[in-house]
C-alpha positions as CSV (number, residue, x, y, z in Angstrom):
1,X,-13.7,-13.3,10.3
2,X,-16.5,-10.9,10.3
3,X,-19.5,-12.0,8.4
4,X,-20.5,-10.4,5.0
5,X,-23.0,-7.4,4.9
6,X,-25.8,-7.4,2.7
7,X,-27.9,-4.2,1.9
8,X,-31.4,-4.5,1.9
9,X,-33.1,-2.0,-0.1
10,X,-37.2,-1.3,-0.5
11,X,-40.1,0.6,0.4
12,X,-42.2,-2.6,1.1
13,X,-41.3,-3.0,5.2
14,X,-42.7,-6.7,5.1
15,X,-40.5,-7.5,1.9
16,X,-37.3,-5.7,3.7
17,X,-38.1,-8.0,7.2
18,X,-38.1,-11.8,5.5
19,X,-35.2,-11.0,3.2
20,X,-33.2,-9.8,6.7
21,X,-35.0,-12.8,8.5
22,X,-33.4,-15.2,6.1
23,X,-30.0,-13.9,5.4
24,X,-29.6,-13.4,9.6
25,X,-30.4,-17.3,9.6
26,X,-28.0,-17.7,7.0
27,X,-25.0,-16.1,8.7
28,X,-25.1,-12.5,7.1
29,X,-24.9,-9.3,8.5
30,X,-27.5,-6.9,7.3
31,X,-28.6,-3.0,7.1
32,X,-32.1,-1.5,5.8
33,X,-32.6,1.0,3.7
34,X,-36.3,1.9,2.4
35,X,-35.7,5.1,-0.2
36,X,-32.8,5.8,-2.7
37,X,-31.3,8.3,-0.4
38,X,-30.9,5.7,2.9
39,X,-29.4,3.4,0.5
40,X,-26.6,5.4,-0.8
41,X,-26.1,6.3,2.9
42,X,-25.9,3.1,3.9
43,X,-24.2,1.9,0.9
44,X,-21.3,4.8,1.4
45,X,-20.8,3.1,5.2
46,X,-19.4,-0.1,3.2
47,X,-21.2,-2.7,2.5
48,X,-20.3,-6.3,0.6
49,X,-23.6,-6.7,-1.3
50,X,-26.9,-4.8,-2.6
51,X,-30.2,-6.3,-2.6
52,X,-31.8,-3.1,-4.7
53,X,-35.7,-2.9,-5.1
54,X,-36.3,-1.6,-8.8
55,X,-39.4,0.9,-7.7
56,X,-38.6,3.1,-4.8
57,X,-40.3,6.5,-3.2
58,X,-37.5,9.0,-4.6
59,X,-35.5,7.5,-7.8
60,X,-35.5,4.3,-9.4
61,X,-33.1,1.1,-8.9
62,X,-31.3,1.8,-12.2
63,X,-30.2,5.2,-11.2
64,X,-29.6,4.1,-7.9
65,X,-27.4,1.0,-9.0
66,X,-25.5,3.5,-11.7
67,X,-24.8,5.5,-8.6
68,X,-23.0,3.2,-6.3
69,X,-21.1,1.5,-8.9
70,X,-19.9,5.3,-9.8
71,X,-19.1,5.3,-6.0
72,X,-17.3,1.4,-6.4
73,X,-17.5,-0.5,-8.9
74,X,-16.8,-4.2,-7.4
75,X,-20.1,-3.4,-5.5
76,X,-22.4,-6.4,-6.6
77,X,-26.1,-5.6,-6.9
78,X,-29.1,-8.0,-7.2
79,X,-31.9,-5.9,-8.4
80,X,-35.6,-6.7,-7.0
81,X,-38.6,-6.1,-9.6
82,X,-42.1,-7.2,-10.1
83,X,-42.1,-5.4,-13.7
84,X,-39.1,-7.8,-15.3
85,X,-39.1,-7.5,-18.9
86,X,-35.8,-8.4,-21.2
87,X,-35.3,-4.2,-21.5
88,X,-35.1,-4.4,-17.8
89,X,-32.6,-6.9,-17.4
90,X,-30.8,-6.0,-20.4
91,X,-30.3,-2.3,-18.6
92,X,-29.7,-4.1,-15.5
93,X,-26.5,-5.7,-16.9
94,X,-25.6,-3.1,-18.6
95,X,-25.2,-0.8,-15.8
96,X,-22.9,-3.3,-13.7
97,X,-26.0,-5.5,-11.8
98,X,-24.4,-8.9,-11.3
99,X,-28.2,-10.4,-11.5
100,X,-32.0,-10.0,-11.4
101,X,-34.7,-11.9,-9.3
102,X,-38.2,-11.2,-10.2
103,X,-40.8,-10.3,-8.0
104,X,-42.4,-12.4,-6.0
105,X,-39.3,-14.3,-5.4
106,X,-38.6,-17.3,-3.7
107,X,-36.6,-16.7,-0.5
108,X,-34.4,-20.2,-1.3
109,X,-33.5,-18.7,-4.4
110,X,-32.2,-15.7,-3.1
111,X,-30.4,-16.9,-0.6
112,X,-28.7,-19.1,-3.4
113,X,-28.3,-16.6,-5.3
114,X,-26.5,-14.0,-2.6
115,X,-24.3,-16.6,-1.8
116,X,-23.0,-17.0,-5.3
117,X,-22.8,-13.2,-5.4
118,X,-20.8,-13.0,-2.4
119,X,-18.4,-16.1,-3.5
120,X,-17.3,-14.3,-6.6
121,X,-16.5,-11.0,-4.3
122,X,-14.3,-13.6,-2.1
123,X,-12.8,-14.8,-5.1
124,X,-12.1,-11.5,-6.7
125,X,-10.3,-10.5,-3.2
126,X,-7.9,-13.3,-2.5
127,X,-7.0,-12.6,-6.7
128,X,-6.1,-8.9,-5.7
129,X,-4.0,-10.2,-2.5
130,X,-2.7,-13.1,-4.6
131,X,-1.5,-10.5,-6.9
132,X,-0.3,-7.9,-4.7
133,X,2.0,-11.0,-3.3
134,X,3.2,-11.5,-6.5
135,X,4.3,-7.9,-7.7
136,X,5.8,-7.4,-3.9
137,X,8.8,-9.2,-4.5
138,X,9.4,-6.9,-8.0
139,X,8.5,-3.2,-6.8
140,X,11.1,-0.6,-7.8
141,X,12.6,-1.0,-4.2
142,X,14.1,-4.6,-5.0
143,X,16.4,-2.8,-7.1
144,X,19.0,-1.9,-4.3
145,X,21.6,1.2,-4.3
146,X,21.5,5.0,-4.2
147,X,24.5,5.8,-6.8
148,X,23.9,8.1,-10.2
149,X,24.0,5.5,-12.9
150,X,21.1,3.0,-10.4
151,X,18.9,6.1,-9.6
152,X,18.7,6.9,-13.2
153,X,18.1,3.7,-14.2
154,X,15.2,3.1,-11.8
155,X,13.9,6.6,-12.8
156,X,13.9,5.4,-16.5
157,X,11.7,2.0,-15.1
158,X,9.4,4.0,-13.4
159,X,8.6,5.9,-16.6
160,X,8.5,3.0,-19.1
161,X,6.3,0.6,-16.9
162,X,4.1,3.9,-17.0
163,X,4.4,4.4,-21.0
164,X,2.7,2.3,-23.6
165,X,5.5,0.9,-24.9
166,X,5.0,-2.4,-26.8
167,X,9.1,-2.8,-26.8
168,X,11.8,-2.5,-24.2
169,X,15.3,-3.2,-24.6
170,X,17.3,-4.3,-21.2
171,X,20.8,-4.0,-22.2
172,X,24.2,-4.8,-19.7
173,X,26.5,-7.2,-18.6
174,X,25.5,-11.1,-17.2
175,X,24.7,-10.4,-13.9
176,X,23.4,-7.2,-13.9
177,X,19.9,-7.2,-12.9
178,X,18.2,-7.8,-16.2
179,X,15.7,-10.4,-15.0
180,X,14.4,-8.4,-12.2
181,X,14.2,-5.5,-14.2
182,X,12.0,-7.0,-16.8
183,X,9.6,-8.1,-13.8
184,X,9.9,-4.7,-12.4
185,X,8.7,-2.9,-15.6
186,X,6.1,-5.7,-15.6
187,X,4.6,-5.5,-12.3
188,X,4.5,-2.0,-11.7
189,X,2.6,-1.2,-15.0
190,X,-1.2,-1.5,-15.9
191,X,-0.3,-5.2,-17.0
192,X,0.6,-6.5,-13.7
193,X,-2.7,-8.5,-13.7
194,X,-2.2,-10.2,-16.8
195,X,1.1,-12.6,-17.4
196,X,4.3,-12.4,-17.4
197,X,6.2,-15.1,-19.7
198,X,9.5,-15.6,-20.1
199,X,11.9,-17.6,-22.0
200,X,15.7,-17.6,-22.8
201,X,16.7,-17.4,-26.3
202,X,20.1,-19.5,-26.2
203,X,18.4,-22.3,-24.2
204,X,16.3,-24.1,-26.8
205,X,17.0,-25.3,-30.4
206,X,15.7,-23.0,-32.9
207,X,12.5,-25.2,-34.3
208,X,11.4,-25.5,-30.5
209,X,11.9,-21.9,-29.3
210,X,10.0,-21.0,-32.7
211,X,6.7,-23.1,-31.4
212,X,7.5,-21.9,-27.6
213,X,6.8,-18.5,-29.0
214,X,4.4,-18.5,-31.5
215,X,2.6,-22.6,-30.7
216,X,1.9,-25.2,-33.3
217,X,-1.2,-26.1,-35.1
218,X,-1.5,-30.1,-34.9
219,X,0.4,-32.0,-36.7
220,X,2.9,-29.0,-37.8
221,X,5.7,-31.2,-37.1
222,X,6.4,-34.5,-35.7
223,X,5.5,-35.3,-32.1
224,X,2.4,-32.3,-32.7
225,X,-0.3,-34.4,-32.0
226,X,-2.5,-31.7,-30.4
227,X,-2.5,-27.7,-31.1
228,X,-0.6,-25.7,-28.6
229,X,-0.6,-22.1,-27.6
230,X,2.7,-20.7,-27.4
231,X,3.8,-17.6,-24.9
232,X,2.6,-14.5,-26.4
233,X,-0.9,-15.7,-26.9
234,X,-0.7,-17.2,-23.4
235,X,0.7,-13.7,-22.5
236,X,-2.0,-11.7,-24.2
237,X,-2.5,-8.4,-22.3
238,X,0.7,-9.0,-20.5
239,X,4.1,-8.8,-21.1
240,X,7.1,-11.7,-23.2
241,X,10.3,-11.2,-22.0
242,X,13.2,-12.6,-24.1
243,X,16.3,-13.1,-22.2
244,X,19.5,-13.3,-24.5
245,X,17.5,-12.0,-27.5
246,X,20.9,-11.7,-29.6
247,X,21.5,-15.7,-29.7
248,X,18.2,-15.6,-31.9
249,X,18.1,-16.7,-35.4
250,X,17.6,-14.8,-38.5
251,X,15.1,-16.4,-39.4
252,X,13.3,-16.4,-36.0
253,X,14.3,-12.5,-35.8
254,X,12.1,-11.9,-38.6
255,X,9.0,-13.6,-37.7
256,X,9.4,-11.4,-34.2
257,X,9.5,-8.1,-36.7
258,X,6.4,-9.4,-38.2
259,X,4.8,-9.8,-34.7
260,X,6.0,-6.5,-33.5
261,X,5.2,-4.2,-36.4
262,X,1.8,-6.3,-37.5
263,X,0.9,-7.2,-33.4
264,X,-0.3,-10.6,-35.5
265,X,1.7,-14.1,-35.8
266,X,0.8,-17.5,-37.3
267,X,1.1,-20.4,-35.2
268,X,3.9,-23.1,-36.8
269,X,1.9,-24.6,-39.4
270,X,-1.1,-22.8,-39.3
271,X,-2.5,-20.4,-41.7
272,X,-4.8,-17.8,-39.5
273,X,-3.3,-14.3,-38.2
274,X,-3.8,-14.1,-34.6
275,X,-3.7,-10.7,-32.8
276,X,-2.7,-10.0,-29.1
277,X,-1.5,-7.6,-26.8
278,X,1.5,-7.7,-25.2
279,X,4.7,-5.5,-24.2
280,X,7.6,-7.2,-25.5
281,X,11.0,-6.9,-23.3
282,X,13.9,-8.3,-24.8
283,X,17.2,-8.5,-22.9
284,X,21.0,-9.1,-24.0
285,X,24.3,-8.6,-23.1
286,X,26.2,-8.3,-26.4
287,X,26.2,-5.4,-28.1
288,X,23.8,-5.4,-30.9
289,X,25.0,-2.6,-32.8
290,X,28.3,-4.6,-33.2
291,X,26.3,-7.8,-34.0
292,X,24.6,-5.7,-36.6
293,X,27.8,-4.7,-38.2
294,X,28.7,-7.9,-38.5
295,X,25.4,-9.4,-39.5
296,X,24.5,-11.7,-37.2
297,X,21.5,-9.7,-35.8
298,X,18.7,-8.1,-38.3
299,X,19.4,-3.7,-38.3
300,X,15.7,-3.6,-38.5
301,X,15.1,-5.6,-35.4
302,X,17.5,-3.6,-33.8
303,X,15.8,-0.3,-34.3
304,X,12.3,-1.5,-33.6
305,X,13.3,-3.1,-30.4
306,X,15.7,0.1,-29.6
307,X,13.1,2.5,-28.9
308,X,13.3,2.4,-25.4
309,X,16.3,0.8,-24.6
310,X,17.6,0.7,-20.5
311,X,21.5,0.1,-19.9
312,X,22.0,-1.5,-16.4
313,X,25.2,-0.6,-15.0
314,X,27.9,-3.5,-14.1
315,X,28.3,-3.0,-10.6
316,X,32.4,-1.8,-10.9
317,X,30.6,1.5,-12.6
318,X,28.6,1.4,-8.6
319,X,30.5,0.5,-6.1
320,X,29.1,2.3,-3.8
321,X,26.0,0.2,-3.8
322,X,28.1,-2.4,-2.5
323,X,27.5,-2.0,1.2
324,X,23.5,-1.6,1.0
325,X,23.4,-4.9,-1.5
326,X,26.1,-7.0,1.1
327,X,24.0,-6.3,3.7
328,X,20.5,-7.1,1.9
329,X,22.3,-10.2,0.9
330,X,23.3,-11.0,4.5
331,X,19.7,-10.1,6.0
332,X,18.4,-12.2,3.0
333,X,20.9,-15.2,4.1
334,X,20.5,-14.9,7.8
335,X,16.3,-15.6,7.2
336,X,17.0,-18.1,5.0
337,X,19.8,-20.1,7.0
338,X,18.1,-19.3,10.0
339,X,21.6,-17.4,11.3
340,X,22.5,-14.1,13.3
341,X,25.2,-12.7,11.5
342,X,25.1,-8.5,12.0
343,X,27.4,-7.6,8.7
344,X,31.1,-7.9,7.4
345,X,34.6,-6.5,8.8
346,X,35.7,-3.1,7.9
347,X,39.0,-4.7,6.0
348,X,36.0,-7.3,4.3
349,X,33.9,-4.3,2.8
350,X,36.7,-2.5,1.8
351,X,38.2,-5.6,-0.3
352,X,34.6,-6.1,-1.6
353,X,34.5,-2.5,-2.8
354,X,38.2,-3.1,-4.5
355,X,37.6,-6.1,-6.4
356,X,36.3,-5.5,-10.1
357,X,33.6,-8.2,-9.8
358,X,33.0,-9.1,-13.7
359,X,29.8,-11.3,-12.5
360,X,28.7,-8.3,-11.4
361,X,25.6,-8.3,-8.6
362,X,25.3,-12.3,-9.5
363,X,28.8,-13.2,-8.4
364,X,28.5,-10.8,-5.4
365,X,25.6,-12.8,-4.1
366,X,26.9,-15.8,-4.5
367,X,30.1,-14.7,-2.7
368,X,28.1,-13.6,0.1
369,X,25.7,-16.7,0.2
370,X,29.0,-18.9,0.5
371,X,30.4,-16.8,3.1
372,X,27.1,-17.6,4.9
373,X,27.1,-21.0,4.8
374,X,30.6,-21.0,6.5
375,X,30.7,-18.2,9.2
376,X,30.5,-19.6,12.4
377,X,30.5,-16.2,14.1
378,X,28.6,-13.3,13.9
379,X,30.2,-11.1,11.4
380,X,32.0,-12.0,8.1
381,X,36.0,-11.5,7.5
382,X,38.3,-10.7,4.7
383,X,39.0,-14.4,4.5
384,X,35.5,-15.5,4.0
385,X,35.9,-13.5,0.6
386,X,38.2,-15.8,-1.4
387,X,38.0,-14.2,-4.9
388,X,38.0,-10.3,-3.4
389,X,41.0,-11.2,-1.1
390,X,43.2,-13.1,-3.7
391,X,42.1,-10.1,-6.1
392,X,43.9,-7.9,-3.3
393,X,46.8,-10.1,-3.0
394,X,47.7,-10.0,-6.5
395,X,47.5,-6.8,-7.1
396,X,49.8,-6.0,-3.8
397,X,52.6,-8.5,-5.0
398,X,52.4,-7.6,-8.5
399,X,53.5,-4.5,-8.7
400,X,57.3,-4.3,-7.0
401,X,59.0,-1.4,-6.1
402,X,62.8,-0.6,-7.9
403,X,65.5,-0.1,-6.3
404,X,65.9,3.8,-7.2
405,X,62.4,4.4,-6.6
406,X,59.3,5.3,-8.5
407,X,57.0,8.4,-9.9
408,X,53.9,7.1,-8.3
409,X,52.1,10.1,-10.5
410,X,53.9,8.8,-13.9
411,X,52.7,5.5,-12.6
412,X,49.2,6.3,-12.1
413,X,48.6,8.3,-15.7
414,X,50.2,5.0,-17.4
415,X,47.8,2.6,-15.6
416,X,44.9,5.1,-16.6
417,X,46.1,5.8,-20.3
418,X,46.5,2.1,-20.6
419,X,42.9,1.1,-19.5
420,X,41.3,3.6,-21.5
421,X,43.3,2.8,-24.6
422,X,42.5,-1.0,-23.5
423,X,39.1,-0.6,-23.4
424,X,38.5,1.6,-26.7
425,X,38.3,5.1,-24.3
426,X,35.0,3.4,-22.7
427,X,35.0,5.1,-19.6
428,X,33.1,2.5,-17.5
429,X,35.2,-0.1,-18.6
430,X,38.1,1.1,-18.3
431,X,37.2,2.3,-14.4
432,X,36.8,-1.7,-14.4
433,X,39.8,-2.7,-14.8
434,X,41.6,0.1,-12.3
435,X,38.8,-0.8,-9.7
436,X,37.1,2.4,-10.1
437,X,34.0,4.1,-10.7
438,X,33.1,6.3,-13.2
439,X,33.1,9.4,-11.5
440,X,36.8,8.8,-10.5
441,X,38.1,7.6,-13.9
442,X,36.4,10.7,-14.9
443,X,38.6,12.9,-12.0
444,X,41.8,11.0,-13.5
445,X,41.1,12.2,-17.3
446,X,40.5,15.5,-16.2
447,X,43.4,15.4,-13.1
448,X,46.2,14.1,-16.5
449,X,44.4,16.4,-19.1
450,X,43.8,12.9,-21.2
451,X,42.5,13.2,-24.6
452,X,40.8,11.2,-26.6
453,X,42.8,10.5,-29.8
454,X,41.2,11.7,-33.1
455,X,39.8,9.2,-35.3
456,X,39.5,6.2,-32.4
């Protein structure tokens, strides 16, 4: 690893030789610079830390410190000065100067003090890398598939981990994608260095997801023997997402409206207001206008968490995704079962792309994982499908062919009229249940001249 480079900067050649005497012996690698211009040259050529003299020829070190932290601000400066008063130091900091020696220093001290200096630039670099790990797994490109309905829903990400927004609403089917959604919008917004909490509504009692939200002051309740933080002040300039928000309770949906219109809470049992800052994502896959209708979740809430709300598509409504996410799974598989497999069987994929999958991407993955575990050559069959190939076989044998024929076109409009009258005219859903997409539901309506009947 190359050694750390330190810039010396003064007009005193005898200061500027022991300073790069003792930081040579200490391991550094140094450069000289003895006016304000050399030392923005030199500092422009990269350097990891400024030793910056406060009285030089052409400029002083204030000007010259406000100028390379203009340049980069994570450059740490040490300013030099035999006339140290608090004004000094006060302007010191304030311009960015991680520190001050006075002058005439002691050479131990500054060595001390450089290596501090240069510990917190370490530190600060293996946060960025740790960080950039983190979001790396959750960049828009996790979200695999090229079709209409996942390109617009990535577009719509892009634009609301962009936005302001305080509220999201993640809306679709179990299995959809919700989860790495939420991390998406999280990761690839200006909050990606702050936390991302999350919790799941329906998986605690009401009392304890109450406190796992908001905390507890001690004694709030029994077993509260100390205070404790709950996840949106832990989350504070982050981002709370809430899986399964419509399993909350009234009573807990209200103290969220409070948070989200006020941006203050109370913990359980206390009595102060505290104020953070957090985007709030809130996912579900009932429909919450119906649960409004029939009061069970609070209209209010609805509307303040509806402002931007994000429909992920089941993956019947894409099916043509199917291939790029078998194969991700696959290459995902064959890493993590240490396995050579090169894809699936034409007469596989095509059965994959049939079946109506109502896990959605959740039970397609762990179709494929299972097929993984049991191939023992170096492609996947039909038969390693269980679920897509007995889908298949029903539908072959369950439909017999009469005697004195059949109108396969009178067939075909039934089937169609029948899952859209099945499904309330919901055009996804009814694609669903005929194995289709929406864009060729869509060709059938328009193929039969369907109608929608009035009034349903």
């Amino acid at each position: 690893m190359q050694a750390p480079t330190v810039l010396v900067v003064d007009d005193e050649q005898l200061i500027r030789w022991s300073l790069t005497e003792r930081l040579t012996q200490e391991g550094y690698r140094t450069v000289e610079a003895a006016t304000a211009k050399e030392a923005l040259e030199r500092h422009a050529e990269g350097v990891d830390l400024v030793l910056l003299d406060y009285k030089l020829p052409d400029s002083d070190g204030l000007s010259v410190l406000k100028r390379m932290k203009e340049a980069n601000p994570e450059t740490l400066v040490i300013l030099l000065t035999a006339y140290s008063t608090v004004d000094t130091a006060v302007e010191a900091m304030k311009h960015g100067a991680y520190h001050y020696a006075n002058k005439p220093f002691n050479l131990d001290e500054i060595a001390l003090l450089v290596e501090k200096a240069l510990e917190t630039t370490r530190l600060r670099r293996e946060v960025r890398a740790l960080r950039a790990t983190q979001a790396q797994p959750f960049s828009i490109d996790r979200i695999v598939g090229q079709s209409r309905p996942v390109m617009e829903a990535k577009a719509l990400l892009r634009k609301v981990a962009a936005s302001p927004a305080s509220t999201v609403l993640l809306t679709g089917e179990s299995g959809t994608g919700k989860d790495l959604a939420a991390k998406v919008l999280h990761y690839a917004s200006d909050r990606a260095s702050r936390p991302f909490m999350n919790i799941t509504c329906s998986a605690l009692p009401d009392t304890i997801l109450e406190s796992e939200l908001f905390g507890h002051e001690r004694g709030a309740f029994t077993d509260a023997r100390q205070q404790k933080r709950g996840l949106l002040e832990t989350a504070d300039g982050g981002t709370v997402f809430l899986d399964e928000i419509g399993e909350m309770a009234p009573a807990l949906q209200a103290k969220l409206l409070r948070f989200l219109e006020e941006k203050t809470f109370k913990r359980v049992g206390g009595v102060v207001d505290i104020r953070v800052d957090v985007r709030v994502i809130a996912a579900t896959n009932r429909n919450l206008e119906d649960e409004v209708k029939r009061g069970r979740f609070r209209e209010d809430l609805y509307y303040r968490l509806n402002v931007l709300p994000i429909v992920l598509p089941p993956l019947r409504a894409r099916t043509d995704d199917i291939p790029s996410l078998v194969h991700y799974f696959v290459d995902a598989y064959n890493t993590e079962f240490r396995k050579h497999v090169r894809g699936v069987t034409d007469e596989a994929m095509r059965r994959l792309q049939t079946y109506g999958w109502p896990g959605n991407i959740r039970e397609l993955r762990n179709a494929v994982e299972r097929a993984m575990l049991l191939v023992e050559g170096d492609e996947l069959t039909a038969d390693q499908f269980p679920v897509a190939t007995s889908a298949a076989a029903r539908l072959t044998e369950g439909v017999p062919l009469p005697a004195t024929g059949i109108d396969l076109e009178q067939l075909e409009r039934s089937l169609v009229v029948q899952a859209l009258e099945r499904s309330g005219w919901n055009q996804t859903r009814a694609a669903g249940l005929l194995g289709l997409n929406r864009d060729q539901i869509r060709y059938r309506i328009e193929k039969f001249k369907l109608e929608k009947p009035s009034g349903s």
